[in-house]
C-alpha positions as CSV (number, residue, x, y, z in Angstrom):
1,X,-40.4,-27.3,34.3
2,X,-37.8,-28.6,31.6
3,X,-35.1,-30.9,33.1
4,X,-32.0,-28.7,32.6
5,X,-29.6,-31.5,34.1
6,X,-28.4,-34.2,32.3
7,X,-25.3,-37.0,33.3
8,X,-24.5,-39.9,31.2
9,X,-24.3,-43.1,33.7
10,X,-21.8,-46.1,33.3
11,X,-21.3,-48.6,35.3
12,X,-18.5,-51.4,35.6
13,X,-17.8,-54.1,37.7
14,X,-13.8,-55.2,39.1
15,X,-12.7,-58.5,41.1
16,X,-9.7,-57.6,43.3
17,X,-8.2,-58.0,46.4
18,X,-6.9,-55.7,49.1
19,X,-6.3,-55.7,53.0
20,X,-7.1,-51.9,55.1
21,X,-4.2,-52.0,57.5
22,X,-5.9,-48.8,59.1
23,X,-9.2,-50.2,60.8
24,X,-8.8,-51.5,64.5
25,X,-7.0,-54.7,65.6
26,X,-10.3,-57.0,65.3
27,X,-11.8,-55.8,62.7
28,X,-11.3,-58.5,59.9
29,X,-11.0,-56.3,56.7
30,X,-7.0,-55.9,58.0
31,X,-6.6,-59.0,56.6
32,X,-5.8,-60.1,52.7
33,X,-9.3,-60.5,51.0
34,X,-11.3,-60.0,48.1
35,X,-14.5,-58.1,46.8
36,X,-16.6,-58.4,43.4
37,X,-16.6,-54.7,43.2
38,X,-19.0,-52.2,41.1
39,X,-18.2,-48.3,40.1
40,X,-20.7,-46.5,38.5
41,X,-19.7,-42.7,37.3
42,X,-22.1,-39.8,36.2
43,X,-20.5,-37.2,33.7
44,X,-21.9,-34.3,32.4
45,X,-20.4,-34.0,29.0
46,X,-19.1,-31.6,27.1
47,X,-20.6,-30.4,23.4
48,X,-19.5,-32.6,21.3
49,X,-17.7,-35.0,23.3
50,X,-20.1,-38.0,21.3
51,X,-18.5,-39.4,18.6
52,X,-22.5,-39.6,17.0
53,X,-25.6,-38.5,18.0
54,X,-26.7,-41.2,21.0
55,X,-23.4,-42.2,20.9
56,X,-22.0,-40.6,24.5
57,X,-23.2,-44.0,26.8
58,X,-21.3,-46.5,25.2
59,X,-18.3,-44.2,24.5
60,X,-18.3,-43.3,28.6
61,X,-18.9,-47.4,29.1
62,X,-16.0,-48.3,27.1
63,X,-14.0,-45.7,28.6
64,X,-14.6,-47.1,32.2
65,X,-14.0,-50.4,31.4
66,X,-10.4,-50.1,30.1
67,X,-10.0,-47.7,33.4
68,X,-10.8,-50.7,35.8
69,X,-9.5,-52.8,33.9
70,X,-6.1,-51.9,35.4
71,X,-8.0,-52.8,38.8
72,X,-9.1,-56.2,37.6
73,X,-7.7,-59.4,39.4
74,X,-4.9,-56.9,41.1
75,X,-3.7,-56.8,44.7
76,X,-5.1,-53.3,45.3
77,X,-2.4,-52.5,47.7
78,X,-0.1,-52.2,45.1
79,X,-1.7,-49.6,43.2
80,X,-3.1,-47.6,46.3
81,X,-1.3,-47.4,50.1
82,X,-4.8,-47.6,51.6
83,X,-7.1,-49.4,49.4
84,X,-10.7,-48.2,50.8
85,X,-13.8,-47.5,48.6
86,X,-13.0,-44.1,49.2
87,X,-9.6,-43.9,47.7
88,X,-10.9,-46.1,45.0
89,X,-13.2,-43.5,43.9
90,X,-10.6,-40.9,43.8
91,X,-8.0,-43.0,42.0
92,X,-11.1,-43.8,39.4
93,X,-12.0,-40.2,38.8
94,X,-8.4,-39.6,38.7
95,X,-7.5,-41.9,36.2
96,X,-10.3,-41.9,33.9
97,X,-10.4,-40.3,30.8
98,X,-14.1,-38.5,30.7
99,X,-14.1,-34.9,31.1
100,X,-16.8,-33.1,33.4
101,X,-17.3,-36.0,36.1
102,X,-20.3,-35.4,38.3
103,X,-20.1,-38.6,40.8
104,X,-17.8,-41.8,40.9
105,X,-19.7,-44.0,43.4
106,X,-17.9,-47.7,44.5
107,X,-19.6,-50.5,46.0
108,X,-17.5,-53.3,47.6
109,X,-20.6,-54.9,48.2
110,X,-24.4,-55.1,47.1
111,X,-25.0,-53.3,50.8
112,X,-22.4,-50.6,51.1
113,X,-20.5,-48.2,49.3
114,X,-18.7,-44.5,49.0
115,X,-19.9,-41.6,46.6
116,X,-17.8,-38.9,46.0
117,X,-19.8,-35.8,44.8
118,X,-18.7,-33.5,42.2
119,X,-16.9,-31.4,44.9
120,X,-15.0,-34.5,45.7
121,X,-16.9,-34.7,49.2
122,X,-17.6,-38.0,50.4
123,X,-20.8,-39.8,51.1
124,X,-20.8,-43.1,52.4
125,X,-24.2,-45.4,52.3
126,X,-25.1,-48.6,54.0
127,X,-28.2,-50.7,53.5
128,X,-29.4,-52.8,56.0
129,X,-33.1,-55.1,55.7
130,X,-35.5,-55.8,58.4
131,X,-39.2,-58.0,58.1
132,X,-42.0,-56.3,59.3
133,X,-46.0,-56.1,58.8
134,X,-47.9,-53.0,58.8
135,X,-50.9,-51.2,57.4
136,X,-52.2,-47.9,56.3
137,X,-54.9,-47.2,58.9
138,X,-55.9,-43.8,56.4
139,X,-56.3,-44.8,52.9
140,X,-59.5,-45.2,51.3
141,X,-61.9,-48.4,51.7
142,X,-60.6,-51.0,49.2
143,X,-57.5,-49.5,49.1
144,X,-55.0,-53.1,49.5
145,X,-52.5,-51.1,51.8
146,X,-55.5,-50.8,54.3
147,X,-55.5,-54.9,54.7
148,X,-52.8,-55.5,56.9
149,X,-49.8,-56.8,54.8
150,X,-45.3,-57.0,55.0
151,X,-42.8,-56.3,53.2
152,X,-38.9,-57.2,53.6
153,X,-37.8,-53.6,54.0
154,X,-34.9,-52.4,53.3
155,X,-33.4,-49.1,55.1
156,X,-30.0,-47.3,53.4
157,X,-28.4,-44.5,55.8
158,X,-26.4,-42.1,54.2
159,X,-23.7,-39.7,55.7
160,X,-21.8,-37.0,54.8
161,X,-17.8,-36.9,55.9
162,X,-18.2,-33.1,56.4
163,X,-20.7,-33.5,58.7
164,X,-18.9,-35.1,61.5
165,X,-14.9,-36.5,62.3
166,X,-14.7,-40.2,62.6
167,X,-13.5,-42.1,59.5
168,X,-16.8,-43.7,58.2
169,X,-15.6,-44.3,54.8
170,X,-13.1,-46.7,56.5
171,X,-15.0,-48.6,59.0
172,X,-18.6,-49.4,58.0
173,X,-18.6,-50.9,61.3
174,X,-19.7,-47.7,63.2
175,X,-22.7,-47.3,60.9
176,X,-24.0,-51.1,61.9
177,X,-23.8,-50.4,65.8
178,X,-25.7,-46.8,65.4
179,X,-28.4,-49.4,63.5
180,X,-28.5,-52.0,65.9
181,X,-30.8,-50.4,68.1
182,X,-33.3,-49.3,65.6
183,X,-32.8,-53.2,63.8
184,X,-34.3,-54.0,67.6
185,X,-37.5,-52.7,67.1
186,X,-38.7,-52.6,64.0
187,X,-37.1,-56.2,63.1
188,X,-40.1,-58.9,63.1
189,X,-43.0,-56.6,64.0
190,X,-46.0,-55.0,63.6
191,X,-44.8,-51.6,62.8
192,X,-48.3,-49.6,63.8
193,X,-47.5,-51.1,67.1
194,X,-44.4,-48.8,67.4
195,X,-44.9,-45.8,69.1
196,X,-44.6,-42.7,65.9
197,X,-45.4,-45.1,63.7
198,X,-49.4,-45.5,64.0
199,X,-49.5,-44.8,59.9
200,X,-46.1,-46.2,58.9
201,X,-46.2,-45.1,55.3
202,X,-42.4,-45.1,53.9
203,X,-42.6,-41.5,54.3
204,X,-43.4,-41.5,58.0
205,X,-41.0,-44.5,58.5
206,X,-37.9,-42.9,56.9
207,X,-38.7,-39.8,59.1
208,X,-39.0,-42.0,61.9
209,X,-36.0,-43.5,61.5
210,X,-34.0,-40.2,60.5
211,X,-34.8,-38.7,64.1
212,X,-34.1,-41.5,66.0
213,X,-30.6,-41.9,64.3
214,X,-29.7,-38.1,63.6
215,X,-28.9,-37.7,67.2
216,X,-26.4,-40.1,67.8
217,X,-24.9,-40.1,64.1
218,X,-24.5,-36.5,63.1
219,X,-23.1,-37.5,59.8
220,X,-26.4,-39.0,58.6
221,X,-27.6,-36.7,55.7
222,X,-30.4,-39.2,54.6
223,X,-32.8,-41.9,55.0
224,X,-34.2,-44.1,52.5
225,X,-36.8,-46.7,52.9
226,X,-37.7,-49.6,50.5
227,X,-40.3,-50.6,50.8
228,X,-40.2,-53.0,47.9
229,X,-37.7,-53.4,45.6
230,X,-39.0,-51.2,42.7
231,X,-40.4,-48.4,45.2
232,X,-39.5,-46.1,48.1
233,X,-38.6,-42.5,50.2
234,X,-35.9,-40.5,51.1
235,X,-36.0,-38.2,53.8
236,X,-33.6,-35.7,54.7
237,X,-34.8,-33.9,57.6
238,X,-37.0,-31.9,55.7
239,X,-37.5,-33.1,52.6
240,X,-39.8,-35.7,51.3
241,X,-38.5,-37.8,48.2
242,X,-39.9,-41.0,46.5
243,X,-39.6,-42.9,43.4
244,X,-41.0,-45.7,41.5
245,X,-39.3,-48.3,39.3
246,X,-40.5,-50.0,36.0
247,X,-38.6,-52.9,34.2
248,X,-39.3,-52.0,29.8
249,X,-38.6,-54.1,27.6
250,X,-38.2,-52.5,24.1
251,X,-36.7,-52.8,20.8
252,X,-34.9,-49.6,19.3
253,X,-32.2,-48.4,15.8
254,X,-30.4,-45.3,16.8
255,X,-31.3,-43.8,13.4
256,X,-28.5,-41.7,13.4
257,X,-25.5,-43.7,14.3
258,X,-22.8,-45.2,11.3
259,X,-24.4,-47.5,8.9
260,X,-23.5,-50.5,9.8
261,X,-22.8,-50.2,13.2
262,X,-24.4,-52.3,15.9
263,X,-26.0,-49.0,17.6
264,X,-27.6,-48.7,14.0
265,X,-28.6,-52.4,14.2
266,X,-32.4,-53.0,15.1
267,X,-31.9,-54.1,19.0
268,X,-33.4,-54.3,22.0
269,X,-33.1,-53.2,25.6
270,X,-34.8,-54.3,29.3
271,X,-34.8,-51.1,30.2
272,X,-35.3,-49.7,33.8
273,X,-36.8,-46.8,34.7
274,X,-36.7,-44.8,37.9
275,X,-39.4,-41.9,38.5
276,X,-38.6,-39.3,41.2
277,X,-41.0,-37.3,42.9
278,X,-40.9,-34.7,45.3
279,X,-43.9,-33.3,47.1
280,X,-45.0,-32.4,50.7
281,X,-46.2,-34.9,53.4
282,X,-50.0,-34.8,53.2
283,X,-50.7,-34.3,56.6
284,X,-53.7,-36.9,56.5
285,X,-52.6,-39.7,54.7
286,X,-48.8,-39.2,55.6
287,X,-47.4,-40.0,51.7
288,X,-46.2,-37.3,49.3
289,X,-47.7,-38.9,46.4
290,X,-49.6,-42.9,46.2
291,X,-47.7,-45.0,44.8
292,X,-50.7,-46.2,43.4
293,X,-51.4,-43.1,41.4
294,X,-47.7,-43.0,40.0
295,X,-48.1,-46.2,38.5
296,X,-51.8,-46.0,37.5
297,X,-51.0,-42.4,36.1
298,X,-47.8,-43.4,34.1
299,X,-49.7,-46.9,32.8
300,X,-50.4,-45.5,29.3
301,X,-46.8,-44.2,28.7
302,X,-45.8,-47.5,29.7
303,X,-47.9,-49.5,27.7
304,X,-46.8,-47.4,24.9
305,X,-43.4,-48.5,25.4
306,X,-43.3,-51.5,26.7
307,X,-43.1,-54.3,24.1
308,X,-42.4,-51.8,21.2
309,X,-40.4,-50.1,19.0
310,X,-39.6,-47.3,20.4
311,X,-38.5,-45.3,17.3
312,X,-42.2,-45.3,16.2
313,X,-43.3,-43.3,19.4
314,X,-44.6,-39.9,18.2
315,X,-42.3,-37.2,18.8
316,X,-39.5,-39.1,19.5
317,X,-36.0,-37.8,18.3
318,X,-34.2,-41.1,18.0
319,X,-33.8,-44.3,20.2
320,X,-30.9,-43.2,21.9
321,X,-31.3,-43.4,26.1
322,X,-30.9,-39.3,26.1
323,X,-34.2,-39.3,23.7
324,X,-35.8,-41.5,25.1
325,X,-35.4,-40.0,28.3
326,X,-36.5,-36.2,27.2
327,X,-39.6,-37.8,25.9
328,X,-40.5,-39.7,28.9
329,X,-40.3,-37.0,31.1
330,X,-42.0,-34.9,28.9
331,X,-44.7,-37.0,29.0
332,X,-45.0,-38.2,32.6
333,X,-44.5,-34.8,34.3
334,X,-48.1,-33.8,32.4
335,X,-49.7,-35.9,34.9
336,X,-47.1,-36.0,37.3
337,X,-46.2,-32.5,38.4
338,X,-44.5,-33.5,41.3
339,X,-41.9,-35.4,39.0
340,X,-38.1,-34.2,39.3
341,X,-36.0,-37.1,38.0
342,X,-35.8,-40.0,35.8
343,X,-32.9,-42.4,35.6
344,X,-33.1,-44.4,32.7
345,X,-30.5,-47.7,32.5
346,X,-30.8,-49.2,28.8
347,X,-28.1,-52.0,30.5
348,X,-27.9,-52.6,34.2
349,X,-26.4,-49.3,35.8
350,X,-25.7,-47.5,32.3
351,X,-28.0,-44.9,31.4
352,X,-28.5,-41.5,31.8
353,X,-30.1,-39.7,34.2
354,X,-32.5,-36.3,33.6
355,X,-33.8,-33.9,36.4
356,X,-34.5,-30.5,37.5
357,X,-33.0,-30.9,40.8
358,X,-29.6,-31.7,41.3
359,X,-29.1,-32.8,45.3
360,X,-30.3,-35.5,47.0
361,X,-29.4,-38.8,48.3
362,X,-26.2,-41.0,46.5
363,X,-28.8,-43.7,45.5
364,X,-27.2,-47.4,44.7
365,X,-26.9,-47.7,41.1
């Protein structure tokens, strides 16, 4: 299947102040204080909104910047009556000048944040980590996930405002009691020893977690599980999601930009990647897909890009992101069928992203 959706990512960071006068009396956000804050946006742009070929990213980036910008080192109250991440997103997609805005996600910090969709619903994430050993009791002999081993997981909950009537996007505080309980028992343990959780693959554990939470917290609309930082699931209830990150370092020319522009320039990116897969639960081994076999399959694209020029890969339109991108996927889904997205950052959070599905979980930038 041929991605048919693409969004130009940029992302943008903001220091500021601000003080929510609407949370209860004891919570300690009422008071004056200040965030490093990060927006990201995703825009699905019109025909020729790029002043050149490859040249949408660092027209969208620029145009974000000088939008928060007017955020930077301000007393937030001032521009907004109720300064919460929330209204911050609005006021950004309000304010920005980029036409066919998809997302404008805001993180006050590295482990919470609001997303507002491209129907301008909200979705408000929070990620919280736990330590904990386990091992697959089902994978084949020699397989190094059948020794038993840890991880510091990490577990994001994700909830929908239209799902339920209390103010979430205000008060993050709700979400961190619901977790509490769940912290309890899978926080420095042996997670086969937990009762539903005798193969604890991140699959099983994000499903796990989802119907324990679910019940009490109607607005949760996902789960995600990290189980390290460059791999994980999602799980929605039904649906079984996972992804696998790789770090490239590449140099590139974007052949077709202005002479003598620094796009035209021989450069060179760290480049992270992000494959999405979708696929059922086996019912055996309780994954979708190894994560194993992603990496092992996708090795030979990656050596061919890693520590190269990536205009000399065959095929290849140009070296901008959006190229680049179509000609990764292209590639990978061959071997990995169950492939559905690939977010591609050339610069931390600024990118594009390529897929064939367009829901899912408001994953941190």
């Amino acid at each position: 299947m041929t991605p048919n959706h693409l969004r130009i990512v940029a992302s943008a960071t903001f220091e500021a102040a601000r003080k929510v006068d609407v949370l209860p009396e004891d919570n300690r956000c009422r008071e004056l204080h200040g965030h490093s804050f990060s927006t990201s946006i995703f825009a699905s742009l019109p025909s020729g909104f790029e002043p050149f070929p490859g040249g949408a990213v660092a027209t969208v980036q620029a145009r974000l910047l000088a939008c928060v910008e007017r955020l930077n080192y301000k007393d937030l109250n001032r521009i907004l009556k109720q300064p919460t991440d929330e209204n911050l997103a609005r006021w950004i997609r309000a304010e920005i000048d980029v036409p066919g805005i998809d997302r404008v996600a805001i993180l006050s910090t590295p482990v919470q944040g609001v997303d507002l969709d491209r129907h301008s619903r909200a979705h408000v994430w929070r990620r919280f980590r736990f330590q904990a050993a386990h091992q697959l009791p089902r994978v084949p002999q020699g397989h190094k996930c059948g020794r038993m081993h840890g991880h510091g997981f990490e577990a994001i909950l994700h909830a929908n405002h239209a799902l339920g009537s209390r103010a979430i996007g205000i008060n993050y505080d709700d979400i961190d009691k619901i977790w509490a309980p769940i912290h309890q028992r899978v926080n420095y343990r042996c997670l086969n020893d937990i009762p539903g959780l005798e193969n604890p693959t991140s699959e099983n554990l994000a499903a796990w977690i989802f119907s324990k939470i679910k019940p009490v917290f109607p607005e949760l609309s996902w789960v995600t599980v990290f189980e390290t930082g460059s791999c994980g699931a999602n799980f929605d209830g039904s649906r079984y999601r996972i992804w696998k990150e790789f770090s490239i370092d590449s140099a590139v020319q974007f052949t077709r930009a202005p002479p003598g522009s620094e796009r035209y320039r021989l450069h060179g990116h760290t480049y992270t990647l992000r494959l999405h897969l979708e696929a059922p639960l086996d019912a055996v081994m309780g994954w979708t897909v190894d994560y194993g076999d992603v990496k092992a399959i996708f090795d030979p694209i990656y050596r061919s890009l890693d520590h190269h020029l990536i205009n000399e890969l065959p095929g290849l339109d140009d070296g901008d992101v959006v190229s680049l991108a179509t000609w990764i996927f292209t590639k990978a889904r061959a071997g990995l069928p169950a492939l559905y997205r690939i977010d591609l950052h050339e610069t931390p959070g600024t990118g594009c992203t390529l897929m064939t599905l367009t829901d899912g979980p408001a994953m941190p930038v």
